[in-house]
N, C-alpha and C positions, 0 to 999 in steps of 0.2 A: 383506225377503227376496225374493228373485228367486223365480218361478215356474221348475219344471224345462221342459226342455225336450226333445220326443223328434223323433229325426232317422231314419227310417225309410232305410236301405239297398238297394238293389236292381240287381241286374246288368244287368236291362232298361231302355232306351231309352223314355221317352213315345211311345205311336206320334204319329206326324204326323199333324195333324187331316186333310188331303188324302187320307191314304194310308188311312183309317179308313172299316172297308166296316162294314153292316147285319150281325149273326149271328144265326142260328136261336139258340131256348132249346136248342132239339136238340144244335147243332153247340157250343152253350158248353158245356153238360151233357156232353158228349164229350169236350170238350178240357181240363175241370176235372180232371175223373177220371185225367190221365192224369200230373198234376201233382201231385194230393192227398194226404195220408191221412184214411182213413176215421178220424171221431170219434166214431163208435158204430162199438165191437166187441162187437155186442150180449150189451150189459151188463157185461163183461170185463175186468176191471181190465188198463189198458197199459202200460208206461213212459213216462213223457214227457221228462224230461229233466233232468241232473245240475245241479245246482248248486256252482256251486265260488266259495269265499270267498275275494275276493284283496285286498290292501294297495293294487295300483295297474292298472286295468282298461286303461288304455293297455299298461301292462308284459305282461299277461295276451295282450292282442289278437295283441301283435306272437309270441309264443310260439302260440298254437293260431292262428290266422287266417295270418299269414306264415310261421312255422314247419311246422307240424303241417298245414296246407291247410284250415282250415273256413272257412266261409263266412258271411260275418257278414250275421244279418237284423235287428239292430235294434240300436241305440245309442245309447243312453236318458242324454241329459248333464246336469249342472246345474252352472248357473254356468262353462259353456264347458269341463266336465270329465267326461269318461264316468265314469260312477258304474256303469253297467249294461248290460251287454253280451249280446245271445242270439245263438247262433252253430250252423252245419247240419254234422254232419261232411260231407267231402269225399264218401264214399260211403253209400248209404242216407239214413233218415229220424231219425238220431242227434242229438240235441242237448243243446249245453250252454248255461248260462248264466254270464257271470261278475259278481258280485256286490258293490262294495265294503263295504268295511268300514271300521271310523272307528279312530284311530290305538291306542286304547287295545283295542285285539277283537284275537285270533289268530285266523291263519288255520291254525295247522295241526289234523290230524286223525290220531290212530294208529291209526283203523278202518277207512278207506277210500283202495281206489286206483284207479285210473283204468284201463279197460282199451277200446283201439283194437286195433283187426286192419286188418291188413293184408298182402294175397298176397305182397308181392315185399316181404318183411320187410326182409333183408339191403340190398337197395337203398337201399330208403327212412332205415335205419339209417348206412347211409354217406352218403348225401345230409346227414341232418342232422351229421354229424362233418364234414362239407365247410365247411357253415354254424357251424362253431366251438362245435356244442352238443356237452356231454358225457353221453354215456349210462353208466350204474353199472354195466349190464350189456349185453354185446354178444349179437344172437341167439345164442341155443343150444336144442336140446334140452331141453325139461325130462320128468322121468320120468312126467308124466301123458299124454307125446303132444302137446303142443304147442311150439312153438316161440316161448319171450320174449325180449325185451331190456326193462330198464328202463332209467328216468329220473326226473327230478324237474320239474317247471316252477317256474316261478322266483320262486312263492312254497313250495316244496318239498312240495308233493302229487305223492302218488309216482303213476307213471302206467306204465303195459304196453301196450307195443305186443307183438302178438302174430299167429300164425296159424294158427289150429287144422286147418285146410281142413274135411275130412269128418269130424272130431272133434266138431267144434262143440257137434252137441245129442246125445251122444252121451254116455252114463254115461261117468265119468273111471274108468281104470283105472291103478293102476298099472305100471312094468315085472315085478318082483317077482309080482305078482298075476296076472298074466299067463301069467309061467312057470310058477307053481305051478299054473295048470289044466288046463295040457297042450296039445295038439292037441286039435281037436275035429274 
């Protein structure tokens, strides 16, 4: 049995030995921070990052990494086949991983769905109908104040793309519930 093997990704260039100056701990310490997240919130439970079960992790890539825009930071293969995938959304410190699974495991789930935000929802949601994917749902209003479309990726976990703006961390109201309390 072959040993796996893991092929770390990265959008930086090696610097060039020539071109490679001395840093201060100071000026690293500066420039880390500016890249990082903090791994102590002291003592605070965080989220780290979804796990999604899929039949074929190449299949999975090409839908969130080429599709969807994240960014892939590790691809963890064996036997010349990614089995395991960890991936940065395009905006913030969001992350998923994808997962294989072996022929006889489901990958589906009827408790969980996927949700992404994104400002210029409508764009984005045509851009992907350009690329021949089909959304279930095209943005609209929904009665809580946000704006969804859904979809499925293509081992069928259902996934929202969404934009709450200033909604976000905001109690969900409804329209109904809203009316019923008047003016204030």
């Amino acid at each position: 049995m072959k040993t796996p093997t893991r092929k770390r990704i990265s959008a930086k260039k090696p610097p060039n030995p020539r071109s490679v100056r001395r840093v201060t701990a100071e000026h690293r310490k500066s420039q880390s921070s500016k890249h990082s997240v903090t791994l102590d919130n002291e003592g605070k439970l965080t989220f780290n990052h979804a796990m999604i079960y899929v039949k074929d992790v190449e299949r999975g890539l090409v839908f969130y990494r080429d599709l969807l825009g994240f960014k892939l930071i590790e691809d963890f293969q064996y036997e010349k086949k990614s089995v395991y995938a960890r991936l940065r959304a395009p905006g913030g410190d969001g992350t998923i991983a994808l997962h294989q699974v072996g022929p006889e495991n489901s990958v589906l789930s009827d408790g969980v769905r996927l949700y992404f935000e994104v400002r210029a929802l409508d764009d984005f949601c045509r851009n992907l109908q350009k690329k021949g994917f089909h959304m279930t749902q095209l943005p609209r209003m929904m009665p809580w104040g946000w704006r969804h479309a859904y979809l499925n990726d293509p081992d069928g976990h259902e996934i929202s793309l969404y934009w709450a703006g200033e909604n976000r961390m905001k109690k969900t109201m409804l329209k109904a519930q809203r009316a019923s309390r008047g003016p204030r």
